[in-house]
N, C-alpha and C positions, 0 to 999 in steps of 0.2 A: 542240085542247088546247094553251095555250100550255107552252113550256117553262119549267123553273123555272131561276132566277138560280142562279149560281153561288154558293157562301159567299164573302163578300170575305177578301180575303188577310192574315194575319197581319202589323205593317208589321216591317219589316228593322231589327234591332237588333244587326247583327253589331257594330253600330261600338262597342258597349258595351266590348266586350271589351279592343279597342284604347285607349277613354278610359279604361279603370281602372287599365289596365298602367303609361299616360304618368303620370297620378295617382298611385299607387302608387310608381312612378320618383323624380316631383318631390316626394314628401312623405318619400320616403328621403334622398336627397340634402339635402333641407335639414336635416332631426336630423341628419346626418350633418355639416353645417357648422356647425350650432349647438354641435354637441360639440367643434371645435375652437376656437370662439369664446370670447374672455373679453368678461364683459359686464361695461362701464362701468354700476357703482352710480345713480352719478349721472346719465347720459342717461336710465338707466331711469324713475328717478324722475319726472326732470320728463318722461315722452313719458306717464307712466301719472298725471301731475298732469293735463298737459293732457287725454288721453282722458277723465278723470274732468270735468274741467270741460265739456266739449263733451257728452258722454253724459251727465251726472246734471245738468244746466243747474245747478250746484251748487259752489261754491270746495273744492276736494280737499288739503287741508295735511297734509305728508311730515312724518318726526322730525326732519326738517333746519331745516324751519319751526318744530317747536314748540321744537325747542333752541337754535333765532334767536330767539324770543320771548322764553324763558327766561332767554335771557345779557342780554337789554338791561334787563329786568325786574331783573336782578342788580345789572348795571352801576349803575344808578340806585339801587337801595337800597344799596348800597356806597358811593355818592359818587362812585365812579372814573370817572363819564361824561366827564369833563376830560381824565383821564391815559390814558383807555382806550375805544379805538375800535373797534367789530364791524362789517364790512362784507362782502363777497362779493369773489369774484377775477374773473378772467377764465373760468377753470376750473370755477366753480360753489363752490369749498370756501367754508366758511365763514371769513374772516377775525378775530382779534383782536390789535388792534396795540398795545403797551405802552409806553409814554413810562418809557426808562432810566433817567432821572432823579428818576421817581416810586418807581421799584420798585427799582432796586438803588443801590447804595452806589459814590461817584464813585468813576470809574477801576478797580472791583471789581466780580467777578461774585456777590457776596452779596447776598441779599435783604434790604430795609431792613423797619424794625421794622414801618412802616404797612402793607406790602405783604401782610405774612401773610393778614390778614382776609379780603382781596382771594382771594389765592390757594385760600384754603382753601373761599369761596363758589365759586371758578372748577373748583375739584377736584367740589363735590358735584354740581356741575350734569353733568361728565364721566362720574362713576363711579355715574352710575342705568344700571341694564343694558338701559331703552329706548336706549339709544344705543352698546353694544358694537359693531356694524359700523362705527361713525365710529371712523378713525383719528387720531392727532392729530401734528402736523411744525412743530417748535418753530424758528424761525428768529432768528439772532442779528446784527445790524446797527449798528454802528458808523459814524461820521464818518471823513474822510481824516485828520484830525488825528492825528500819529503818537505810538505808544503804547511805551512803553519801561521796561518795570519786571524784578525778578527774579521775580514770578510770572508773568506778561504779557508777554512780549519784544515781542509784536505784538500788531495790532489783530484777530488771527486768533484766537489765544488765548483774547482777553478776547471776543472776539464768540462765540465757541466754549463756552467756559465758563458766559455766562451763558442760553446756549439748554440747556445742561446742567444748571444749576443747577433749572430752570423743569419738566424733563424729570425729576432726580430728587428734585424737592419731589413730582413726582405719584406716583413708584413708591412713595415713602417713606408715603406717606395708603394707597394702597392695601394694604401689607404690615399697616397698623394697624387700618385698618378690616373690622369682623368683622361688618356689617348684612347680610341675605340677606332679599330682596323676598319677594311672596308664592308666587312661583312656586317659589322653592326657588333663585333666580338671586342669585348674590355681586354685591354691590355692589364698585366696583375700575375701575380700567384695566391691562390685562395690559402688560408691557413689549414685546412684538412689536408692538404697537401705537403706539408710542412711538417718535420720532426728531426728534435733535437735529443742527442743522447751523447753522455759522459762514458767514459772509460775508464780515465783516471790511466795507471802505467800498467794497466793489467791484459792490453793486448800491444806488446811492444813492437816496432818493426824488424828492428835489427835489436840486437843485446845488450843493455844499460852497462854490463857490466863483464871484465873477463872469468876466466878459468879460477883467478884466485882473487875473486869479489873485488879490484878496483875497477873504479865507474870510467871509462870509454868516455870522454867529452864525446867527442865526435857524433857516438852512436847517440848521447841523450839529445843533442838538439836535433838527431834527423826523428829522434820519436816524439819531440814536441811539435804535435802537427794537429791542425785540423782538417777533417775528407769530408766534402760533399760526395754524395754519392745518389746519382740521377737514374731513374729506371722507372718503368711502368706500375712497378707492385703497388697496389695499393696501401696507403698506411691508415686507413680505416676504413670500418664497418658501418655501410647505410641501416639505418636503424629504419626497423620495416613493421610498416604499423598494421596489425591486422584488419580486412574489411569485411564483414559482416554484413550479410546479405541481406538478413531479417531487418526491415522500415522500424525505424524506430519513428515515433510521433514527437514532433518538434515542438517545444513545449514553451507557452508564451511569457513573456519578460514585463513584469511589473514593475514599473517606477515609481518608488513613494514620493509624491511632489514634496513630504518634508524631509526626509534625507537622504534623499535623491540616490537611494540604494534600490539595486536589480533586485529582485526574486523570482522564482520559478510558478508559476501558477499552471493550473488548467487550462489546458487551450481553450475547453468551451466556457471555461471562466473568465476565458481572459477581456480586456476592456477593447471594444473597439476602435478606442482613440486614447494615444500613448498623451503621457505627459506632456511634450513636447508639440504634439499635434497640437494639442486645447493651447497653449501657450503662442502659439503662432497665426490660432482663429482668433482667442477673443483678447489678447493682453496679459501682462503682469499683473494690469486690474481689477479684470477679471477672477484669474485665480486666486490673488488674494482674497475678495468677494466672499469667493466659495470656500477658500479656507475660515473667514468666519465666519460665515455665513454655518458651518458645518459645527464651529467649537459653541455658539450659540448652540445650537440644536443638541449638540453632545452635556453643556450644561443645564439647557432645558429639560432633558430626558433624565436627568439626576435628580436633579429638585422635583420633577413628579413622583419617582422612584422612590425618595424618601417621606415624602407626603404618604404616597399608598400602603410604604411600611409603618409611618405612624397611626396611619386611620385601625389599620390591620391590630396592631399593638392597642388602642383604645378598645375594639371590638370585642378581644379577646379579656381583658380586663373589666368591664361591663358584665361579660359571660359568666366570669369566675365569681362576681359580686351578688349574681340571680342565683 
């Protein structure tokens, strides 16, 4: 009789235990650095344009492209293709560069009469709420040619002013504008979103000046310019309040009916029924009532006061005389 085979052996799966923990480890850790991470808008975009074009074999366009589309589409039905140029930076933002001479007023950060039209197509296109996560950083550029006036002392100023001017033409559309899309979303650009900074001639684009210091017309009016400049980045810092776990005990509000000022009392001090309560049971004439009714009682309490201080004062005087 041959013997029978053994059952074969369950195989070894201790290592499971081991790879779930390292697993487990490495998927902690990384949430864990992702939570201290600030994620760039912008790489985002373009690493999740490219995965879309590799994965869907399909061209994948951001709100950054259709609000590039949009403004050049503007430009041109505006006319301002001449005076006004949309490009990209180094950084990814979207660029819009403004010929000063187009749009504001010589030697002045006022906007000129033509420019409105301009600015107000530049505003609707901003204040669709497909595009509240774009920021927008108004930059103001001037030539070396020195500036010398009593509004203007400098070319800081005036470069100052007219990125500020461009900044509160936008706040000014949005306080006006009352349109809300279908979702229930304000149209507008919040002012946290908003930032204006001068330059003055000290990041020039091309050279104010040649080899042997004479000033380049040419070059100084393409450097008096002012650049919108549209991107994700945020231009400020949520101020983040800390919460505190420990109850604090909410402490009650005392209203003096005579000058009708707050204080802080005991809560188990506090009165059952506010000011305002007693004023809506019993009347105006009521309270008055009780407000004399109360200054009575406050002078009646004085004049006995002093009664018992003079009885006291005879008493002792009487003593002194036995």
């Amino acid at each position: 009789m041959m013997p029978q085979d053994c059952p074969p052996m369950p195989p070894d799966e201790s290592w499971m235990a081991t790879y779930g923990d390292a697993v487990t480890l490495l998927m902690a850790f990384f949430v864990l650095l992702m939570s201290f991470a600030k994620v760039d808008l912008e790489v985002f975009d373009a690493v999740s344009n490219g995965i879309g074009e590799h994965m869907a074999k399909e061209e994948r366009k951001s709100d950054k492209d259709h609000l590039t589309k949009a403004m050049k589409i503007m430009m041109v039905s505006e006319g301002a293709d001449q005076v006004a140029k949309i490009a990209s930076d180094s950084e990814g933002s979207l660029t819009i560069e403004l010929d000063t001479g187009a749009f504001f007023r010589p030697g002045s950060a006022e906007l000129a009469e033509q420019a409105y039209p301009f600015m107000k197509a530049l505003y609707e296109e901003l204040a669709s709420p497909l595009y509240k996560q774009f920021n927008i950083n108004v930059e103001g550029h001037t030539d070396d040619e020195p500036m010398s006036s009593i509004r203007y002392p400098s070319n800081w100023e005036l470069s100052s002013n007219r990125a500020a001017t461009v900044v509160r033409f936008v706040i000014s559309e949005s306080q006006n504008d009352t349109r809300i899309d279908t979702n229930g979303q304000k149209y507008g650009v919040e002012e946290n979103r908003l930032r204006a900074t001068g330059y003055a001639h000290t990041q020039p684009k091309v050279p104010n000046r040649d080899v042997s210091g004479v000033p380049i017309r040419e070059n100084r009016i393409t450097n008096r310019r002012v650049v919108i400049r549209i991107n994700k980045r945020t231009n400020f810092n949520k101020v983040k309040i800390p919460k505190f776990r420990r109850k604090v005990k909410k402490a009650g509000i005392k209203l003096d009916a005579d000058t009708k000022s707050a204080v802080l009392v005991n809560p188990q001090m506090a009165p059952k029924e506010s000011f305002e309560n007693k004023l809506d049971q019993h009347g105006p004439e009521t309270i008055q009532k009780n407000k004399i009714d109360e200054i009575k009682a406050a002078q009646l309490a004085e004049v006995t006061k002093q009664g018992m201080d003079h009885k006291r004062g005879l008493s002792k005087t009487n003593f002194s005389m036995n």
